[in-house]
C-alpha positions as CSV (number, residue, x, y, z in Angstrom):
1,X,85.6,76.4,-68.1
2,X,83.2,77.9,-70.8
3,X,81.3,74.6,-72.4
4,X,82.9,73.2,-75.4
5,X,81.4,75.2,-78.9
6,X,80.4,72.5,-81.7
7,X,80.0,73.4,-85.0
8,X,77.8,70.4,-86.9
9,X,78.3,69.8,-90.5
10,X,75.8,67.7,-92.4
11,X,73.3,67.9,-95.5
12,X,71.0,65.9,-93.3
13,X,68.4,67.9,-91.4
14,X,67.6,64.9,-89.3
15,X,71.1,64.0,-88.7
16,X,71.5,67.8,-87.5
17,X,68.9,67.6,-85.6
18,X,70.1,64.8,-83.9
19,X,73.5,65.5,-83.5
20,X,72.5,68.8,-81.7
21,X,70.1,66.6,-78.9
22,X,73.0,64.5,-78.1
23,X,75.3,67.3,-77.7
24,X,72.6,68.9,-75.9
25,X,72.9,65.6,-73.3
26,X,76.1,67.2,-72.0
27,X,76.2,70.1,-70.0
28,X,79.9,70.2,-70.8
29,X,78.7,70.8,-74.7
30,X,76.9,73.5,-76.6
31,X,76.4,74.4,-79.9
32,X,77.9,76.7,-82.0
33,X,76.2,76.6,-85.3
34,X,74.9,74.5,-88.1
35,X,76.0,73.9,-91.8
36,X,74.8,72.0,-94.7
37,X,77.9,71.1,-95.7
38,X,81.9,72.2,-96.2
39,X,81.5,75.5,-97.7
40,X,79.0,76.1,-95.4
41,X,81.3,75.5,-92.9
42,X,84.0,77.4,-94.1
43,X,81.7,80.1,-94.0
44,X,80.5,80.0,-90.5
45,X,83.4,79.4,-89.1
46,X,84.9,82.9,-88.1
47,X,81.5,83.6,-86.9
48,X,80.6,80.2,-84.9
49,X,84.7,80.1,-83.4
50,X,83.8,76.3,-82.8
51,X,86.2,74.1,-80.5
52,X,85.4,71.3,-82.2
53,X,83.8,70.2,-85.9
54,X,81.5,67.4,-86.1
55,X,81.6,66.5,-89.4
56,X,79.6,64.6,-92.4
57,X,81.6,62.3,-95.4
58,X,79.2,62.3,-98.0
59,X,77.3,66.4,-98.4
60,X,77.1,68.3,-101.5
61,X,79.1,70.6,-102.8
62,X,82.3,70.3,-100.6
63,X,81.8,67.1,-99.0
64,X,84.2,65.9,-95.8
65,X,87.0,64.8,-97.5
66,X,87.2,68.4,-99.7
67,X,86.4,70.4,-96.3
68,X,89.7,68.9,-94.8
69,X,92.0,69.4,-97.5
70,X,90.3,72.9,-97.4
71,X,90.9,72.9,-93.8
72,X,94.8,72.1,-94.3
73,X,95.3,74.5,-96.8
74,X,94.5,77.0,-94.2
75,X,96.3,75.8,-91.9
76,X,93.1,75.7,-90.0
77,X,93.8,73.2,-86.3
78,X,89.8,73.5,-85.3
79,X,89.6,69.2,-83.9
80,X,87.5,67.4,-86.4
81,X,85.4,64.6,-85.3
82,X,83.7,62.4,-88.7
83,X,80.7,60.7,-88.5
84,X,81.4,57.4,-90.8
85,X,78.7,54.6,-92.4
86,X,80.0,51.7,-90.9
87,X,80.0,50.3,-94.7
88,X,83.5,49.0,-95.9
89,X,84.2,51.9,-98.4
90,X,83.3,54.3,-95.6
91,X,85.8,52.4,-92.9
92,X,88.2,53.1,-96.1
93,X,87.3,57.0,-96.4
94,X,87.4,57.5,-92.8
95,X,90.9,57.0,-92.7
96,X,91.1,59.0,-95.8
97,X,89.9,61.2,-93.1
98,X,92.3,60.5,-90.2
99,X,95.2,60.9,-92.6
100,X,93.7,64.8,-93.3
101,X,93.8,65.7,-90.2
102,X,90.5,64.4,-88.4
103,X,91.0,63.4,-85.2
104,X,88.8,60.7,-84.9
105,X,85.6,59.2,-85.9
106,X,82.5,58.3,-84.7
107,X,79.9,55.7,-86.6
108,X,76.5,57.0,-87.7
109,X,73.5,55.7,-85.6
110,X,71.4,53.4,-87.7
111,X,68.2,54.9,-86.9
112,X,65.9,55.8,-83.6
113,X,67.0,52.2,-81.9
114,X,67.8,53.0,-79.0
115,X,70.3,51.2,-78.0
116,X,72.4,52.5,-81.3
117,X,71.8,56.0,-80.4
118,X,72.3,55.4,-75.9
119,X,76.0,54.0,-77.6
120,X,76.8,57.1,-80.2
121,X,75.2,59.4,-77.8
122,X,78.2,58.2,-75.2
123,X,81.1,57.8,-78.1
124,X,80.2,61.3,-79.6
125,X,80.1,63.2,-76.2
126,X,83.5,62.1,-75.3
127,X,84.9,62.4,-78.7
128,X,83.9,66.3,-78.8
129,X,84.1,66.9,-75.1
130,X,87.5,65.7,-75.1
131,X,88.8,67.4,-78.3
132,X,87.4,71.1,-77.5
133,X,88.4,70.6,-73.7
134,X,92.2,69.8,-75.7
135,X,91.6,72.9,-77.8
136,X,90.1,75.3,-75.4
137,X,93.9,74.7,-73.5
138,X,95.5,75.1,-76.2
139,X,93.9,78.4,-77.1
140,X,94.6,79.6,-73.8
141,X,98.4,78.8,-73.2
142,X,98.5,80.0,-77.2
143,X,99.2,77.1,-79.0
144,X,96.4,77.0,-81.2
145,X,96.7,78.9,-84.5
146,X,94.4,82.0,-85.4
147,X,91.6,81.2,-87.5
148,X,92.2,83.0,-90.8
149,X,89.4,85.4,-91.5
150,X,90.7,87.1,-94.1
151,X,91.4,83.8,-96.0
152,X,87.9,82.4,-94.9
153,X,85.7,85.4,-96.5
154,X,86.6,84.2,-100.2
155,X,84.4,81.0,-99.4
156,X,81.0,83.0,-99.7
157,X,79.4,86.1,-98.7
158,X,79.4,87.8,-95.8
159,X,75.9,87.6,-94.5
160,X,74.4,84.1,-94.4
161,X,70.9,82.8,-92.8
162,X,70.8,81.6,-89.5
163,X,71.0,77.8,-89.2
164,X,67.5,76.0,-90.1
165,X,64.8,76.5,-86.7
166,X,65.5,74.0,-84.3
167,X,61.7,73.5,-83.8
168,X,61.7,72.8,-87.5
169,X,64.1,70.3,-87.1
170,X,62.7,68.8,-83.9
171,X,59.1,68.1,-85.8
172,X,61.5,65.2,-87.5
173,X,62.2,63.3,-84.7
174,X,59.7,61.2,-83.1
175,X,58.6,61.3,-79.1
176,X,60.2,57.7,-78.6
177,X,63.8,59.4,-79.6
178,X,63.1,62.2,-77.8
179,X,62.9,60.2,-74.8
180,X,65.9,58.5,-75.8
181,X,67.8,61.5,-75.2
182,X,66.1,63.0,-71.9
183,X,67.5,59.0,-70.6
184,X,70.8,59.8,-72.2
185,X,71.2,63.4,-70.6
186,X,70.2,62.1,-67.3
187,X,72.7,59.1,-67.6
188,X,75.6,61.2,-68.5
189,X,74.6,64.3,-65.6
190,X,74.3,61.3,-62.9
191,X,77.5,59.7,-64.0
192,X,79.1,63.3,-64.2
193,X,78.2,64.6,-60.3
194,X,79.2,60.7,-58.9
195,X,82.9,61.4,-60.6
196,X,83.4,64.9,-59.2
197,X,81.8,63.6,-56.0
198,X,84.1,60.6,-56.4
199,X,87.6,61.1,-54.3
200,X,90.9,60.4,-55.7
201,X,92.8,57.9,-53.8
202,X,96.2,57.1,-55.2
203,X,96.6,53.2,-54.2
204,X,100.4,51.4,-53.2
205,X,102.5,50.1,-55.9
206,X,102.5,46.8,-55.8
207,X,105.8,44.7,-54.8
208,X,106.9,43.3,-58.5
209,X,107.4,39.5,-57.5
210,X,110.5,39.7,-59.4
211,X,113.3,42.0,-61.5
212,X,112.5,43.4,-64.6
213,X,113.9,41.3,-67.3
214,X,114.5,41.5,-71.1
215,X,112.0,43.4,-73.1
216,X,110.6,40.8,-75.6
217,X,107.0,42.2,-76.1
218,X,105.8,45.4,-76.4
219,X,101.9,45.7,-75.7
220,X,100.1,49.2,-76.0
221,X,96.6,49.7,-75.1
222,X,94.6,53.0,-76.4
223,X,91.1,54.2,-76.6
224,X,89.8,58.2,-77.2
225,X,92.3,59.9,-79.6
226,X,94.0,57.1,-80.4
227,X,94.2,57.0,-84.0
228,X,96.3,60.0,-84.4
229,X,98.5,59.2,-81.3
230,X,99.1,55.8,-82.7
231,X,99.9,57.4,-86.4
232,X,102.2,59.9,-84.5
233,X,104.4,57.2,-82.4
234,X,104.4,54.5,-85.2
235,X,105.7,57.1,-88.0
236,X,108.8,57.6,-86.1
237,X,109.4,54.4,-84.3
238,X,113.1,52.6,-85.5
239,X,112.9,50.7,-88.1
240,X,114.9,48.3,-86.2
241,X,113.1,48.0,-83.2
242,X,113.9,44.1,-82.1
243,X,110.5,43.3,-80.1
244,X,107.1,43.1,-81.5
245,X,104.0,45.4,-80.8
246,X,100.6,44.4,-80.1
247,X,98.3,47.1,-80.1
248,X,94.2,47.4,-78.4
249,X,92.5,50.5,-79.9
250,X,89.1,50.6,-79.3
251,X,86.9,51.0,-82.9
252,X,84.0,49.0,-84.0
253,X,84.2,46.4,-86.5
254,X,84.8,46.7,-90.0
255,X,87.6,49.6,-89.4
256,X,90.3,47.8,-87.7
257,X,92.0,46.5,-91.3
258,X,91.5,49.9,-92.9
259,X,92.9,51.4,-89.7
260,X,96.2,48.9,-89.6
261,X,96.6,49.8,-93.3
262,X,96.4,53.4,-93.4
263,X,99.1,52.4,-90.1
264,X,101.3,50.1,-92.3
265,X,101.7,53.5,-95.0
266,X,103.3,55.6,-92.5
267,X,105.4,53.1,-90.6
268,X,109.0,51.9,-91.0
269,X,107.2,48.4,-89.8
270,X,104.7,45.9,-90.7
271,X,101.3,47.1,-89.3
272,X,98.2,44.8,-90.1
273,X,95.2,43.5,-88.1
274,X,95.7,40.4,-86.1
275,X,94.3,37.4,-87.4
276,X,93.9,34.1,-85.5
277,X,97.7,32.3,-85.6
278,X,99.8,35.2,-86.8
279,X,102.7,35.0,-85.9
280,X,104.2,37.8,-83.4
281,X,107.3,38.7,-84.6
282,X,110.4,41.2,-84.5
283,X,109.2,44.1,-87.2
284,X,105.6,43.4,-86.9
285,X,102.7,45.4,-85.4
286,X,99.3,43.6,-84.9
287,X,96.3,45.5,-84.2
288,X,93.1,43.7,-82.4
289,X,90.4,43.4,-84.8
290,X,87.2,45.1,-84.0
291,X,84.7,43.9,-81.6
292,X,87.1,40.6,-80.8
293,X,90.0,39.6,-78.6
294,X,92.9,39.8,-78.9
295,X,95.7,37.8,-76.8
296,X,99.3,36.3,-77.1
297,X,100.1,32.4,-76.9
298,X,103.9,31.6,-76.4
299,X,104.3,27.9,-78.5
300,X,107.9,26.1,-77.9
301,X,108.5,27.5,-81.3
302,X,106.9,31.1,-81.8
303,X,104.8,33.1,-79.9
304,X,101.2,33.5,-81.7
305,X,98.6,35.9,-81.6
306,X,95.3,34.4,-80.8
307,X,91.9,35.9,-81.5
308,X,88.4,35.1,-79.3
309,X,84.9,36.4,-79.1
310,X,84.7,36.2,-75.2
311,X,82.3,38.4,-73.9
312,X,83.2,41.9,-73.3
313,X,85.3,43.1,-70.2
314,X,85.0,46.7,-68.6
315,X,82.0,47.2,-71.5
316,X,85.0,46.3,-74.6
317,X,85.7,44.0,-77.0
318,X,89.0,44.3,-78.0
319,X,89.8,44.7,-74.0
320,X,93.1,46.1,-73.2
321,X,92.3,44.0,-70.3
322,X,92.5,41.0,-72.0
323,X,95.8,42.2,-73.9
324,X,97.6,42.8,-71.0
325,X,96.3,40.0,-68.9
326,X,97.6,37.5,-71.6
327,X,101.2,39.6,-71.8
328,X,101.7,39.1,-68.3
329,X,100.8,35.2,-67.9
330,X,103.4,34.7,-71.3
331,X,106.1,37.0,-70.8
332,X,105.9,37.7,-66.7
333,X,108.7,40.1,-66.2
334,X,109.8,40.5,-69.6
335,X,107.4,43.2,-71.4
336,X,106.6,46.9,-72.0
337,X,103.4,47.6,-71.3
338,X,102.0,51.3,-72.1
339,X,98.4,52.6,-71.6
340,X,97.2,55.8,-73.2
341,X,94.6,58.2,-73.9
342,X,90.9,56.9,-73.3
343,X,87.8,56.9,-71.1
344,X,87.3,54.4,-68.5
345,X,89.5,52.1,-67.2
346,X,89.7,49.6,-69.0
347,X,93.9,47.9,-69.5
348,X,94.9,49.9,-65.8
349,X,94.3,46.7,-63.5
350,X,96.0,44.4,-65.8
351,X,98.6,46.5,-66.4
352,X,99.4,46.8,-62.4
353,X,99.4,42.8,-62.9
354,X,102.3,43.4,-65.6
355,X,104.1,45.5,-63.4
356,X,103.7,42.9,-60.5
357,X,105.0,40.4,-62.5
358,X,108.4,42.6,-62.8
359,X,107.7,44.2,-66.4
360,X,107.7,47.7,-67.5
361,X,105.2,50.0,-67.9
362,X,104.6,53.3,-69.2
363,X,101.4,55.8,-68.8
364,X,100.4,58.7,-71.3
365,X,100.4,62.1,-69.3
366,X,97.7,64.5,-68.3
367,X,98.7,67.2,-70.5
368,X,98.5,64.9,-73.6
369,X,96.1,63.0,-73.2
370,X,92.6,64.0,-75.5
371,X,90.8,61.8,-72.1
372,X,93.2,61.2,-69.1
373,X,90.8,58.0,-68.2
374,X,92.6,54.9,-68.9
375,X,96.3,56.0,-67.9
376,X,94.9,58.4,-64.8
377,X,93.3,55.3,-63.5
378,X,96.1,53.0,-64.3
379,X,98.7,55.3,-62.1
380,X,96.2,55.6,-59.1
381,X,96.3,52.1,-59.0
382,X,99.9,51.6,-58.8
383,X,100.9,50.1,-62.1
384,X,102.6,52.9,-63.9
385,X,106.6,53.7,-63.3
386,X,106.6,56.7,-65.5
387,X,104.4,59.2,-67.3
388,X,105.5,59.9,-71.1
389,X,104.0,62.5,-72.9
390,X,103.0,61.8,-76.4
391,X,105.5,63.8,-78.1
392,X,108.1,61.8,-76.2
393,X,106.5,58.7,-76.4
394,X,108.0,57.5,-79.5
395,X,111.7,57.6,-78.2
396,X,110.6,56.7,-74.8
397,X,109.5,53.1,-76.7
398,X,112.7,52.6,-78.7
399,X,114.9,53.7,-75.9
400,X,113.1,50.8,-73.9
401,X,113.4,48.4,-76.4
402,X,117.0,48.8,-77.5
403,X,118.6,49.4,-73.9
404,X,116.8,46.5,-72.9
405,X,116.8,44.3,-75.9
406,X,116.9,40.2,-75.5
């Protein structure tokens, strides 16, 4: 498959500039063109025919929120990642964001440190590797829409410069960052050949120690592409749904509450980020708070939602590890455990323990998944009993929990 085509949108040269090394890190990545900002974009777009958008919040002119309602209005299905400042009115806009369309977000690297850029440089290549990959298939089986040319020449003229010298832009970044990148690209190349190298071996189910009870707890665990595939499930789960939902989605700190509110807008249920002793209840949906734990404690009274700042497992904090590890020691047999879209592995050998312990469990599919990481590992390893689609995931969870309701 041809590499993925990104088209970067920002006023920044610099950020440009460094947005095209890290993409330049991947061979699975190219890029496309360059912009300014939103109207720029607009502009380019018939010309560049990006597979994925890597996109700016605050740009003259159009900025990133304007672009996407633009973007809508055209009926335009190009995937758009946003890079976000990890400030608290940004975590608020970048949902903004999400609920336009974007398909997920990546923070802005504070600087040339670089450990900051090593972690962005990973987050942004699977973002837009996994988005374009998505939208390459779906402009080959059809299902992606045409891109509107007629409709796109009224945003400017027909002939624009080419995108500002990359040598230009390079004199900006110092030799230390530089290096930072050669590092990264031979990180991500080494870990690349080692996985297609690596050979697939689909383990035993385990023997659950016991029948699968009453569904009393539903846990989910999600990672890349998750904020969309938890707005789609949780805008059309019942309103009635008897068990409550705790919910892992990897995101940094400072996004989580924003996150479980622009959530809470769209679903029939209460959606909020877990705080220590919250109670986990019928109609409620905690999500883990970023960069902590999150597990449940069953009390002779209530079962309770209890937050740590252990150190990370499988490189995360909120691990769906964790989650699950905690389901399956409270509620043994009696639990719905699914594990979606995301890179790694992190929730597949806990969820094998819930389905040890007798519980049910559920993994996202191939075909929709933006990374099949998490649930592809999760069903080599045994733990899965069926693979759900996200379109189907929805009633998959409230047919679980009302044929199988306490």
């Amino acid at each position: 498959m041809n590499p993925v085509k990104v088209l970067i949108v920002d006023d920044s040269a610099l950020m440009r500039s460094l947005i095209g090394k890290i993409i330049e890190t991947s061979d699975d990545l190219s890029v496309a063109d360059k912009a300014m900002n939103g109207r720029f974009a607009l502009q380019k777009l018939a010309r560049a025919e990006p597979d994925v958008i890597v996109l700016d919040i605050e740009m003259p002119e159009m900025n990133g929120i304007e672009f996407l309602r633009e973007r809508k209005k055209l009926a335009l299905d190009i995937p758009v990642v946003v890079l976000s400042s990890i400030a608290r009115e940004g975590a608020r806009v970048t949902m903004e964001c999400l609920e336009l369309g974007a398909s997920d977000f990546v923070t802005k690297p504070s600087g040339s440190d670089s450990a900051d850029l090593h972690t962005v440089a990973r987050q942004l290549v699977e973002l837009l590797t996994g988005f374009g990959r998505q939208y390459q298939r779906d402009k080959e089986t059809g299902r992606a829409k045409k891109i509107p040319r007629d409709k796109l020449a009224a945003y400017g003229a027909d002939y624009l410069p080419a995108s500002p010298r990359r040598e230009s832009e390079r004199e900006t970044i110092s030799p230390e960052t530089l290096a930072t990148f050669q590092r990264e690209r031979t990180t991500i190349v080494d870990r690349n050949a080692r996985e297609i190298r690596k050979p697939v071996a689909v383990a035993e189910k385990p023997k659950p120690e016991r029948s699968p009870g009453k569904i009393e707890i539903i846990a989910i665990g999600i990672s890349t592409g998750g904020p969309n595939a938890l707005r789609d499930i949780f805008s059309r789960i019942d309103p009635d749904l008897p068990q409550p939902i705790v919910v892992v989605q990897h995101m940094p700190a400072g996004f989580t509450e924003e996150f479980a509110n622009s959530l809470d807008r769209i679903c029939p249920l209460e959606v909020k980020e877990a705080a220590d002793g919250d109670l986990v209840k019928p109609g409620r949906i905690l999500i883990a708070p970023g960069n902590r734990h999150l597990e449940v404690i069953r009390k002779p009274l209530a079962t309770i939602a209890r937050i740590t700042d252990e150190p990370p497992q499988n490189g995360h904090r909120p691990s769906v590890d964790v989650l699950f590890e905690s389901v399956a020691r409270e509620f043994t047999n009696r639990a719905l455990g699914i594990i979606m879209t995301g890179m790694g592995r992190d929730g597949a050998v806990k969820i094998r323990e819930l389905y040890k312990q007798g519980s049910r469990t559920i993994g996202q599919d191939e075909a929709t998944s933006v990374v099949y990481g998490m649930p592809k590992v999760a069903w080599e390893l045994g733990g899965i009993m069926e693979q759900i689609a996200l379109g189907d995931m929805a009633a998959a969870i409230n047919k679980y929990a009302f044929e199988f309701r306490p």
